[in-house]
C-alpha positions as MATLAB code, in Angstrom:
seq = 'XXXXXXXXXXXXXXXXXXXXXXXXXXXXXXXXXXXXXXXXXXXXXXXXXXXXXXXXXXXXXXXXXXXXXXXXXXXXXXXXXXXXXXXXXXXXXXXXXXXXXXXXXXXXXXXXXXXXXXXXXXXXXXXXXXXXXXXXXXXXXXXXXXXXXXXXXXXXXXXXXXXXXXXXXXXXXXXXXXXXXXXXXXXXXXXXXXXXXXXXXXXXXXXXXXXXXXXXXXXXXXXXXXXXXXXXXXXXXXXXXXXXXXXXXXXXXXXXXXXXXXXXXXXXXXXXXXXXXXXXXXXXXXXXXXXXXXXXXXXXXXXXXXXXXXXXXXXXXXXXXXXXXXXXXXXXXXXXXXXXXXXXXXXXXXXXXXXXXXXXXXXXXXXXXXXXXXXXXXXXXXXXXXXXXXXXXXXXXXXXXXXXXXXXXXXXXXXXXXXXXXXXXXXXXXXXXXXXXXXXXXXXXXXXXXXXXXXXXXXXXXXXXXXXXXXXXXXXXXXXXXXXXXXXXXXXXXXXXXXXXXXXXXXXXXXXXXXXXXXXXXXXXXXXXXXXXXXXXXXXXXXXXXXXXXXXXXXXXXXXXXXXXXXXXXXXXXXXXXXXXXXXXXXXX';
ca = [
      -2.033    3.910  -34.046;
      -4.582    1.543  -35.979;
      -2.347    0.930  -38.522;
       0.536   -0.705  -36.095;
      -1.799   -2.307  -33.900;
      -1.215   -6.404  -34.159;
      -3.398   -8.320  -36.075;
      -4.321  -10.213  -32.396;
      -5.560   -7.340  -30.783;
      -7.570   -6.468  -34.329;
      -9.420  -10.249  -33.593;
     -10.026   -8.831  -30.331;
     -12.743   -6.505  -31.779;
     -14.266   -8.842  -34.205;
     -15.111  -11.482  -31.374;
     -17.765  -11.530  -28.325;
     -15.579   -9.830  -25.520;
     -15.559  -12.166  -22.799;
     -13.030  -10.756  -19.944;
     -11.205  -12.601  -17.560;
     -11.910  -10.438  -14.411;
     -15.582  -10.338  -14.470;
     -16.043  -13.008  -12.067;
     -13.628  -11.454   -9.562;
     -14.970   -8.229  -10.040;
     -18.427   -9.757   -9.046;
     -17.232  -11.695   -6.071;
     -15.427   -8.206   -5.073;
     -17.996   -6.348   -4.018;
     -21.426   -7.301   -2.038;
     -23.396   -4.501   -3.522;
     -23.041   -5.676   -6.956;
     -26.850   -5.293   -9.099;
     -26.635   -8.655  -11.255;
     -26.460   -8.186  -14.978;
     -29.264   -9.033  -16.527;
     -30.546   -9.214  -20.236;
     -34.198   -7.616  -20.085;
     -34.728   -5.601  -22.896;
     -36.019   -6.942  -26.127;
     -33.807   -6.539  -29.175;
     -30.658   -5.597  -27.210;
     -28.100   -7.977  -25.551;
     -26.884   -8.097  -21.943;
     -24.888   -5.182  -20.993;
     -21.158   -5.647  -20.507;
     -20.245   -5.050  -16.643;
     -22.243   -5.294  -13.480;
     -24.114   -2.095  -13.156;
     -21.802   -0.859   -9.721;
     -18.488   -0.612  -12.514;
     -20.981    0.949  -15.329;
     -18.645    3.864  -16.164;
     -17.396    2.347  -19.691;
     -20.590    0.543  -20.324;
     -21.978    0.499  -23.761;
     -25.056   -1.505  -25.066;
     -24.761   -4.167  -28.321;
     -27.435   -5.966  -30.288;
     -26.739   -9.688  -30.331;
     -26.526  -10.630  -33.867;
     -24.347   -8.831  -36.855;
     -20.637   -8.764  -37.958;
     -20.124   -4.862  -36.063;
     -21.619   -5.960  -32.793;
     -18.764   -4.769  -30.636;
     -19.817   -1.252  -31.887;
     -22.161    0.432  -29.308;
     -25.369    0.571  -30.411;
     -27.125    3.984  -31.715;
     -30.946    2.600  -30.827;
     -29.808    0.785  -27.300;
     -28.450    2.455  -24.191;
     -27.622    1.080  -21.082;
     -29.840    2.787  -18.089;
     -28.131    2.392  -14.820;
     -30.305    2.767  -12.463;
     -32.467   -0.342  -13.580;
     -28.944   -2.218  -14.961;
     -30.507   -2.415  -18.003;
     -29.829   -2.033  -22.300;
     -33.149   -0.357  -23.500;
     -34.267    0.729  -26.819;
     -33.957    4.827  -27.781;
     -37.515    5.983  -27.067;
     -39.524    8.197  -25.139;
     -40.734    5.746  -22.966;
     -37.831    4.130  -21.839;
     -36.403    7.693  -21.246;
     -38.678    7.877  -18.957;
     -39.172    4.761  -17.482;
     -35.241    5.042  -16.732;
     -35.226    8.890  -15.619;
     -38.564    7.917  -13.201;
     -36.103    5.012  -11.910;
     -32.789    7.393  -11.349;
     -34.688    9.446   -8.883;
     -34.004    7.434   -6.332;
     -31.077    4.932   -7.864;
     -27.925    4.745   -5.171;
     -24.983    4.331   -6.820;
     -22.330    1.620   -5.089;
     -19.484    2.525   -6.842;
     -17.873    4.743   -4.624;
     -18.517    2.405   -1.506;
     -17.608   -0.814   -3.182;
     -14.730   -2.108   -1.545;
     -12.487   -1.293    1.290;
     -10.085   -4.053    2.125;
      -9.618   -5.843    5.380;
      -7.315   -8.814    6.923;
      -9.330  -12.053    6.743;
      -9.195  -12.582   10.561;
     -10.481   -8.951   11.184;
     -14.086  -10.799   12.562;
     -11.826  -11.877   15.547;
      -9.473   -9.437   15.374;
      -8.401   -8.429   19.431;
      -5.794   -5.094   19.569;
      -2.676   -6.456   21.488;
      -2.405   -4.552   24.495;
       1.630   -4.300   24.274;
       1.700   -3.070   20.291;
      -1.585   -0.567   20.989;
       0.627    1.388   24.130;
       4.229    0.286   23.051;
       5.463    4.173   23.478;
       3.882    4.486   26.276;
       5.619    1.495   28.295;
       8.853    2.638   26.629;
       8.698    5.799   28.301;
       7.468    5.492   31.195;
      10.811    2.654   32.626;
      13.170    4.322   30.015;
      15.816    6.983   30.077;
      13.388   10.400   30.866;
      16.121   12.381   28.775;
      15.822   10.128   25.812;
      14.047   11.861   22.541;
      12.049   10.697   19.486;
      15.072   11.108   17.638;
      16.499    8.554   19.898;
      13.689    6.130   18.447;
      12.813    3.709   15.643;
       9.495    3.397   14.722;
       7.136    0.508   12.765;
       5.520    2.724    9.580;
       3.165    1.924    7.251;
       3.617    3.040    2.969;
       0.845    4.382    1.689;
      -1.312    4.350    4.942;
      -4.746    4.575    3.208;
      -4.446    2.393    0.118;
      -6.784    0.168    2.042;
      -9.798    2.444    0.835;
      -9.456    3.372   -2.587;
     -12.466    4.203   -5.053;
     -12.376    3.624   -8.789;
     -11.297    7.255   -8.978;
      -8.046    8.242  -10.890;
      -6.846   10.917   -8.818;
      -7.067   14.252  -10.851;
      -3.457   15.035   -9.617;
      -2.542   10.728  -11.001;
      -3.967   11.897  -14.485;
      -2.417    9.590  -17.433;
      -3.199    6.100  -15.487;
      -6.003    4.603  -17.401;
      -4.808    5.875  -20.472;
      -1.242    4.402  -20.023;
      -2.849    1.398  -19.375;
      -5.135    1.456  -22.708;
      -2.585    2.687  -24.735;
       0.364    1.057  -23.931;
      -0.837   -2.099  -22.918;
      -3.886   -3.061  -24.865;
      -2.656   -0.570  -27.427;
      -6.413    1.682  -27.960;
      -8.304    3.622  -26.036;
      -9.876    2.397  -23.240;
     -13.171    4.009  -24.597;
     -13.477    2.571  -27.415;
     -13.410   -1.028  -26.166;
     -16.496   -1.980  -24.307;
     -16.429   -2.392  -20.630;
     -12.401   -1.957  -21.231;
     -12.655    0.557  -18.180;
     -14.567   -1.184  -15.646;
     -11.658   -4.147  -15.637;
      -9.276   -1.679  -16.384;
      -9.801    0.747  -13.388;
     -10.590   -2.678  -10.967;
      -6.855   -4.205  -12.020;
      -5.441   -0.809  -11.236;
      -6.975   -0.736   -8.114;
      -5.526   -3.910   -7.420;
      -2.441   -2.715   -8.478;
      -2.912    0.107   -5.960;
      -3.434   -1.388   -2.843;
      -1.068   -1.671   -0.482;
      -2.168   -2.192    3.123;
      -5.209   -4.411    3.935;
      -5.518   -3.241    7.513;
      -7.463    0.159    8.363;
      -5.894    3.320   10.256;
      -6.668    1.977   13.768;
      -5.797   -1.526   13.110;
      -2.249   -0.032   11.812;
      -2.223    1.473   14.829;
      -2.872   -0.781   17.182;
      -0.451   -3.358   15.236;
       2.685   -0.741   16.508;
       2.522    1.360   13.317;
       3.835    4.737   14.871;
       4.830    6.284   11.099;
       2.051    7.139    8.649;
       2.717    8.056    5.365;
      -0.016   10.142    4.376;
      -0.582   11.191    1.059;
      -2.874   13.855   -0.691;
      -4.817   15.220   -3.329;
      -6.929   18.041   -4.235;
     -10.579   17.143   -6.360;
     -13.128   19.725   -6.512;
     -12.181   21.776   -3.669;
     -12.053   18.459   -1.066;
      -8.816   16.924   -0.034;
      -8.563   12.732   -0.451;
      -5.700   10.545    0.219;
      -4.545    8.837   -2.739;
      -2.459    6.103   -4.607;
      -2.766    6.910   -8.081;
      -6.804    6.337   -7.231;
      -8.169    8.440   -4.840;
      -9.930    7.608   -1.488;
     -13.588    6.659   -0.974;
     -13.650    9.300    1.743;
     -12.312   12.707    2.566;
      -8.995   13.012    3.428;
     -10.598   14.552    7.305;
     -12.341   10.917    7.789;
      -9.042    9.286    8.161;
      -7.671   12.087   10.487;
     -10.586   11.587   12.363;
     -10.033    7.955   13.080;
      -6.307    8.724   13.919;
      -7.680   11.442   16.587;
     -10.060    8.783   18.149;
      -7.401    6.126   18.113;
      -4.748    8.888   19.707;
      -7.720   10.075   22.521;
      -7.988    6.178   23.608;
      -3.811    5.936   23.686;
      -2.916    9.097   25.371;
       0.587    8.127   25.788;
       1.689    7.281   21.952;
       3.069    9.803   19.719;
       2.845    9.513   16.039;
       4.089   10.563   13.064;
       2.584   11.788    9.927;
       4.374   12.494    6.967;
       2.800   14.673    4.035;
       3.171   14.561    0.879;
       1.223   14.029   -2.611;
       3.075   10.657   -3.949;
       6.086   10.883   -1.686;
       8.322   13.170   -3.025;
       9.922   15.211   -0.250;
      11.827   18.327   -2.605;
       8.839   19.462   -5.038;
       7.487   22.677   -3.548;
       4.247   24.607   -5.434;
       2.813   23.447   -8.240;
       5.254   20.744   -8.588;
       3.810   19.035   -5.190;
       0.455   19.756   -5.809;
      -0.433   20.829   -9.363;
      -3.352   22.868  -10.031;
      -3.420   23.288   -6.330;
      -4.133   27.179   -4.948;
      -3.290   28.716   -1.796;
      -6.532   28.959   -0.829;
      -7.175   25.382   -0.891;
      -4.139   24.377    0.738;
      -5.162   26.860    3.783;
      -8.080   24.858    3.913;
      -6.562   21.277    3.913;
      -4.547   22.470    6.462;
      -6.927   24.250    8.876;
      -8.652   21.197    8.653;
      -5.754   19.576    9.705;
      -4.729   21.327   12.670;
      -9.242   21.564   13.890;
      -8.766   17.752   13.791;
      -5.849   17.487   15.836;
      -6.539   20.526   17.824;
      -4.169   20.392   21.062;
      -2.389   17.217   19.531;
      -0.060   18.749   17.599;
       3.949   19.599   18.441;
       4.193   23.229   18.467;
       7.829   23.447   17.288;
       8.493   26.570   18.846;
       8.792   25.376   21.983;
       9.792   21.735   21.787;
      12.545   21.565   19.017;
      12.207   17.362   18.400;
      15.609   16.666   18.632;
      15.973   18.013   22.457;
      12.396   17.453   23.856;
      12.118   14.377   26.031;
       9.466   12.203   24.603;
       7.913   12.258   27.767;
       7.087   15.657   26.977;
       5.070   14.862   23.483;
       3.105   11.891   24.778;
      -0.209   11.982   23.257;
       1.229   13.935   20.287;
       1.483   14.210   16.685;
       4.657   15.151   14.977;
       4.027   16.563   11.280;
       6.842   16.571    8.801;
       5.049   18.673    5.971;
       6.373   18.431    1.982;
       5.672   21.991    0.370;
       5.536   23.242    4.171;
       5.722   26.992    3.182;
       2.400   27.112    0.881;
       0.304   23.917    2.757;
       1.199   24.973    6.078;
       1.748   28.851    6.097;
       5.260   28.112    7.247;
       3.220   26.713   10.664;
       5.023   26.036   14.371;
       2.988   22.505   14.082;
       4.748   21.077   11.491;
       8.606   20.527   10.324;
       9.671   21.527    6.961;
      10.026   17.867    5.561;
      13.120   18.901    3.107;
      15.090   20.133    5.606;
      14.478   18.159    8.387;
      13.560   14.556    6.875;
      15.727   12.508    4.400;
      13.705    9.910    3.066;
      15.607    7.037    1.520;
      13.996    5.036   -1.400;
      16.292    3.066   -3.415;
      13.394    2.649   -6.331;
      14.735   -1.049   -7.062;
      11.721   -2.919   -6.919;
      11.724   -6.311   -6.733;
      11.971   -7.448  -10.576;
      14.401   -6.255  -13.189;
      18.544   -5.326  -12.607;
      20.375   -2.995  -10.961;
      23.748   -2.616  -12.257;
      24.487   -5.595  -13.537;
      23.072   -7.813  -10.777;
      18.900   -8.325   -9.389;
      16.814   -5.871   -7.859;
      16.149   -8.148   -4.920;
      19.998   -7.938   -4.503;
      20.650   -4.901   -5.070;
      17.964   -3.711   -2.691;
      19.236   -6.035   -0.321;
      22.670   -4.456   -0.090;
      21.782   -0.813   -0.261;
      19.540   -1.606    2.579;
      22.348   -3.536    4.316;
      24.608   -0.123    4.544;
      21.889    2.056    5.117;
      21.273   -0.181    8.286;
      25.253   -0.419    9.180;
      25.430    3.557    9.071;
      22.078    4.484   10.531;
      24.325    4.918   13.631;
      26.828    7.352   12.278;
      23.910    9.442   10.338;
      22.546    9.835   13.207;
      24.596   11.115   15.068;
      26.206   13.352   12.042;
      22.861   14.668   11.584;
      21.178   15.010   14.690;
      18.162   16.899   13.952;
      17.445   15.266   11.123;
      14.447   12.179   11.110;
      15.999    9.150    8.513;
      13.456    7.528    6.954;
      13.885    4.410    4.915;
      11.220    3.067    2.513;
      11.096   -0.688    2.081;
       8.366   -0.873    0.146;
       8.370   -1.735   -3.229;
       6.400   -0.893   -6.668;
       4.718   -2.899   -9.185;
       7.172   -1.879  -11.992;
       5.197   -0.573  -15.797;
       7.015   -3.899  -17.500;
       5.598   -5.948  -14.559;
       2.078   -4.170  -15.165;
       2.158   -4.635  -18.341;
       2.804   -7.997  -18.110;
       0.323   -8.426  -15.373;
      -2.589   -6.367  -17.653;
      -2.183   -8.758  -20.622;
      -2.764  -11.898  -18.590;
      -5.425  -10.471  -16.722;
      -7.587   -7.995  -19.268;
      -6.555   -9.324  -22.971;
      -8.877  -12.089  -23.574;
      -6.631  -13.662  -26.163;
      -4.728  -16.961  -25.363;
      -1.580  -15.339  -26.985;
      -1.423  -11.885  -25.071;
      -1.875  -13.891  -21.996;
       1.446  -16.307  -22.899;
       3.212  -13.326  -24.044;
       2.986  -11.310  -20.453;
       3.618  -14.619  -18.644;
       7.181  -14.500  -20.453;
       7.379  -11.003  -19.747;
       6.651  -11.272  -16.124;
       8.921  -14.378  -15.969;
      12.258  -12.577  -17.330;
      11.315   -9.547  -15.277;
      11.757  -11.180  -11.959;
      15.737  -11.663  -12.050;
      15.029  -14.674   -9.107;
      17.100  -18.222   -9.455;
      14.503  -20.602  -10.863;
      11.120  -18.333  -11.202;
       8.373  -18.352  -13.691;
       4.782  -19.404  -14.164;
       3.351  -17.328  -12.193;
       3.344  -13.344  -12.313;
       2.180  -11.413   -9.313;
      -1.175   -9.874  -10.358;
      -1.566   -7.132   -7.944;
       0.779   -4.481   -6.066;
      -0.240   -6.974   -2.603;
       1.270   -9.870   -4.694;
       4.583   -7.839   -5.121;
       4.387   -6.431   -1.361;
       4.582  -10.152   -0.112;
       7.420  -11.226   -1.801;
       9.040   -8.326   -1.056;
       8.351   -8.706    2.524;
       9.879  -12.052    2.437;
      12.910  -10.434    1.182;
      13.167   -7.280    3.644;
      12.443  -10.090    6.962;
      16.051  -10.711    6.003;
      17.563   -6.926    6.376;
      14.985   -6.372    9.401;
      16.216   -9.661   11.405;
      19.723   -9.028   11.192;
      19.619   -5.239   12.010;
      17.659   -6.711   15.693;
      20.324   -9.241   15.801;
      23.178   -7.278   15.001;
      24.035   -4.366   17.560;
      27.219   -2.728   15.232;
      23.630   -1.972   13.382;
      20.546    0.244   13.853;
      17.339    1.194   12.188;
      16.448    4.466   10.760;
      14.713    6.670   12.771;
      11.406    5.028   10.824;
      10.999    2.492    8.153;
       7.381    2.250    6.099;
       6.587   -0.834    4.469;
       3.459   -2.518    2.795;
       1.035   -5.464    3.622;
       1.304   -4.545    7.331;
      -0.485   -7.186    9.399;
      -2.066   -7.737   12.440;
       0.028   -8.526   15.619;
       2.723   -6.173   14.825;
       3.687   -8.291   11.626;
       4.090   -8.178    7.977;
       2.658  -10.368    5.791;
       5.267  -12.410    3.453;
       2.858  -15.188    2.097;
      -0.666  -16.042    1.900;
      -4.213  -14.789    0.826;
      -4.636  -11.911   -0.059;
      -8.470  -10.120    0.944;
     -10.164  -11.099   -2.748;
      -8.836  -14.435   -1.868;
     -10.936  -14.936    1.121;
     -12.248  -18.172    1.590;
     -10.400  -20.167   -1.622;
      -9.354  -23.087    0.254;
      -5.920  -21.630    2.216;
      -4.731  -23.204    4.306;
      -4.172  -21.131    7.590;
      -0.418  -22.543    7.978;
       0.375  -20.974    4.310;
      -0.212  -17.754    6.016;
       3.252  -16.223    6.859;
       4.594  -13.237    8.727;
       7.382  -11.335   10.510;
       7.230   -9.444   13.713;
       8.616   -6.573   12.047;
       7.177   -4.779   15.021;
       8.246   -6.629   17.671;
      12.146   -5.817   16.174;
      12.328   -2.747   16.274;
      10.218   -2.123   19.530;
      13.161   -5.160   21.295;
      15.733   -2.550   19.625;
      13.630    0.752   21.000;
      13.759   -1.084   24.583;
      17.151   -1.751   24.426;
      18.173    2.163   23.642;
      15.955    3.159   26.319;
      16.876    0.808   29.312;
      20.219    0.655   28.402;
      21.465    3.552   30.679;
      18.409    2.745   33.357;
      20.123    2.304   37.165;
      16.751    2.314   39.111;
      16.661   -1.565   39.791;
      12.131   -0.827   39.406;
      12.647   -0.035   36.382;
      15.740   -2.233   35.429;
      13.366   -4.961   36.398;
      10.261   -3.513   34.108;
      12.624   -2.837   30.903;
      13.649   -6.926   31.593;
      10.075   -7.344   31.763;
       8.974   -5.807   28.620;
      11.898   -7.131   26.637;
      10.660  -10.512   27.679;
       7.239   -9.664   26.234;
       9.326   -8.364   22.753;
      11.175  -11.440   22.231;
       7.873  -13.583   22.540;
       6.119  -11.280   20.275;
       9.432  -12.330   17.444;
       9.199  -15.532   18.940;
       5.557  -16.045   17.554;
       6.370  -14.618   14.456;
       9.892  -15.372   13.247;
      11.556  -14.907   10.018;
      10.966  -17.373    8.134;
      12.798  -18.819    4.972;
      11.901  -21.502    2.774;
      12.506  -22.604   -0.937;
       9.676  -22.533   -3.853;
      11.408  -20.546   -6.862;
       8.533  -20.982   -8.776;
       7.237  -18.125   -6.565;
      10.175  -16.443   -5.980;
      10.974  -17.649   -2.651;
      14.460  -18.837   -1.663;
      15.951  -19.492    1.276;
      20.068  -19.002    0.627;
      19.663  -16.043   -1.586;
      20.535  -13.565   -2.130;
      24.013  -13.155   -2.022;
      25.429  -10.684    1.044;
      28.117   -8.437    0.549;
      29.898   -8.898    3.772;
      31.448  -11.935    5.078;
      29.465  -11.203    8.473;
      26.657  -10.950    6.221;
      27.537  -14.478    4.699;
      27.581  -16.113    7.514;
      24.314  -15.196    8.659;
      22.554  -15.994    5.713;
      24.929  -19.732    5.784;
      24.175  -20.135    9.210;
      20.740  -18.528   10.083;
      19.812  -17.831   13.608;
      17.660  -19.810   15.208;
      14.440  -17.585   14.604;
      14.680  -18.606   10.857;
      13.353  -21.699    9.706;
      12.625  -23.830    6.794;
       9.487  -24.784    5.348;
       9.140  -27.173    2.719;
       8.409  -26.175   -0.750;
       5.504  -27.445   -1.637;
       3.468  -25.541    1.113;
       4.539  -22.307    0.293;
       2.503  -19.790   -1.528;
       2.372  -16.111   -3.011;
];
């Protein structure tokens, strides 16, 4: 691999490394030690002590001083290089005893308005308004419910998953084109970009929660005998700390009923070792007796309340469980569903950059999307035990990362041009380039701005419905996603509040829940209630319409793209009056 590697990358190693995420990286977290030189004969180290995983010490002077240095280590408890003797040993093991270690606890991502953040009463008890003026015979099934991809994302460590194994080195390998050990401080940037690139929800559990989310997508993995949710990093916490806050949040809304999907990286089919590998039985007992202790009393028992007959008002206050590898994690329980055969989850894979048979990915995503929404009616009631779930979300794509890595983590000028063209001709948009979404947040806000389009004209649009549950990223406060703006490392860099945009995503499909519900309703009460909550719906879209506007440079057009239905034409020619144009110039990623 030396041998091919480009003469660039070579002039990497013979220069001082100076890397272009350190200063985020120290803005990121408040617990950061500064990095100091102290230590006579020895030169700074090369990462703030709290990412000090890949850090190596270097003497200051001499044609080989990116090699680490055999009489210099780096002592993290006192974020210092010191010389190899027995004193420093010392001074450094005396030190340890009672060093805390912030890497773990670093960062766990928030909405910039969380300070003021106030739970609307309508999104918090949605369900239970719905059921108490709708049709009593009416079932979840019946339903459409506001999810969330990758529910935890919003608390990741700098932790590859053991069950994500191949990450960092993918990224070392194939991007920088080494080892990520061999380049100092190569994994401390490398493991906070993929974190980055990780993320995909910026509000917590409860906030979800309260913003309508009734659909979590949990996902899991195993690490030395404790379960952690995970997206391709693991969790700061247990996988039973989240659970708990869901519990709390259900005790205070006893009317709701959510759903929580299981899996390890959303795959519904793999069973055994291909679901969870490495996993045993015994540990997957214990996941899930710690699963059903949590929820204890909160859970469907199947047996007696098959969910596409029981009335919802007859699982308020519960938790539905669709389970992936439901024999082995769940013992074949009566609290959870056999996700395979009861739950089809739909994920087109497009992205949002690249082609799809011939034409973009924003297209063709757009279109699939289109006839999954114009049939959700007819698979429903084809299939009428089974729960449809559509994922809108979408991923950062490896040509996309690797484009995004070279700008960010190669210090050369000429890596950083070369992924800028890469991330230019990956995005198939009329009239983008110059700027290449950095993080997976970046990619989940253009995407939003895309799927407001699908979203709006399924509420509009009655020959239409929604799946029985749609999960999507950079979920917002107010029952909203998030289609541009800031993103939580951004805090505070001179946004403007007006360039923060979103769509009451929410607010759609609860107007669409209310109208299923009431539609059959002859008690003029609660005639007069249903009227009353819809009114409260269309405000909530009203507040937070789609909006449209053009700035190709970042992706963002208002006529595109193309529909594949002359229906579908004119809406996008002539859009309702909830979209609107913005100019250009205010628009941002």
């Amino acid at each position: 691999m030396m041998t091919s590697m480009p003469w660039y990358l070579l002039l990497t190693f013979l220069s001082p490394v100076v890397w272009g995420l350190e200063e985020e990286i120290l803005e990121e977290c408040a617990k950061i030690i500064p990095c100091e030189e102290r230590s006579p004969g020895c030169s700074s180290c090369t990462a703030p002590a709290s990412f000090s995983s890949g850090i190596s010490c270097k003497r200051p002077h001499g044609f080989m001083k990116f090699l680490r240095d055999p009489w210099c280590f780096y002592c993290e408890a006192t974020n210092q290089c010191m010389d190899h003797n027995k004193a420093s040993k010392s001074a450094c093991a005396k030190a340890s005893a009672g060093f805390v270690k912030f890497e773990e606890q670093c960062m766990e991502v928030s909405s910039p308005e969380d300070e003021d953040y106030t739970p609307n009463e309508f999104l918090a008890n949605w369900m239970g308004k719905v059921i108490e003026v709708g049709n009593p015979e009416k079932t979840l099934l019946d339903l459409s419910l506001f999810g969330s991809h990758d529910s935890f994302s919003y608390d990741l460590s700098l932790k590859v998953g053991e069950l994500e194994s191949g990450v960092m080195d993918m990224i070392a390998h194939d991007i920088i084109g080494i080892g990520h050990k061999i380049i100092p401080g190569f994994e401390d940037k490398s493991e906070a970009f993929v974190r980055r690139a990780a993320i995909s929800q910026f509000l917590n559990i409860s906030q979800q929660l309260d913003s309508g989310v009734r659909f979590i997508d949990l996902r899991i993995g195993c690490e030395d005998d404790v379960w952690y949710s995970q997206h391709t990093l693991r969790s700061n916490s247990p996988v039973r700390k989240y659970l708990n806050e869901i519990k709390d949040w259900m005790t205070k809304h006893p009317m709701e009923v959510v759903v929580i999907w299981i899996s390890r990286h959303g795959v519904n089919e793999a069973t055994g070792d291909d679901q969870f590998p490495g996993v045993s039985l015994e540990q997957k007992k214990k996941f899930w007796s710690q699963y059903t202790s949590t929820f204890d009393g909160m859970l469907v028992d199947f047996t007696n309340s098959p969910i596409h007959s029981t009335p919802l008002k007859n699982i308020a206050g519960k938790i539905v469980t669709y389970a992936t590898d439901y024999v082995e994690l769940t013992d074949s329980s009566p609290f959870a569903l056999d996700s395979p055969q009861f739950l089809i989850n739909e994920f087109f894979g497009y992205g949002i950059g690249g082609r799809v048979n011939g034409t973009s990915a924003v297209t063709a995503s757009y279109l699939a999307e289109q006839e999954e929404f114009e049939q959700a009616k007819a698979n429903k009631k084809k299939n009428p035990d089974q729960f449809f779930l559509l994922s809108m979300a979408s991923p950062m794509k490896k040509d996309v990362i690797k484009a995004a890595s070279a700008i960010a983590l190669n210090p050369m000028p000429s890596s950083k041009d070369k992924g800028q063209r890469i991330c230019d001709d990956a995005y198939k948009i009329p009239g983008f380039g110059g700027w290449c979404p950095m993080t997976l947040l970046d990619v989940s806000l253009l995407t939003n701005y895309y799927k407001q389009v699908t979203l709006e004209q399924a509420r509009l649009d009655h020959a239409w419905d929604f799946p029985h549950a749609i999960y999507i990223d950079a979920v917002d406060f107010d029952g909203t996603i998030r289609t541009s703006g800031e993103l939580p490392w951004e805090r505070g860099q001179s946004y403007d509040p007006e360039e923060i945009k979103r769509y009451g995503a929410a607010w759609a499909i609860i107007s669409r829940n209310l109208h299923v519900m009431c539609d059959d309703v002859t008690d003029e009460k609660k005639k007069s209630q249903c009227n009353e909550l819809m009114h409260t719906a269309e405000m909530g879209i009203q507040q937070h319409p789609a909006k449209r506007w053009d700035h190709p440079l970042k992706g963002r057009l208002s006529k595109w793209p193309e529909s594949h239905s002359a229906e579908s034409d004119t809406f996008m020619e002539k859009a309702p009056a909830s979209f609107s144009s913005n100019t250009p110039n205010t628009a941002t990623n």
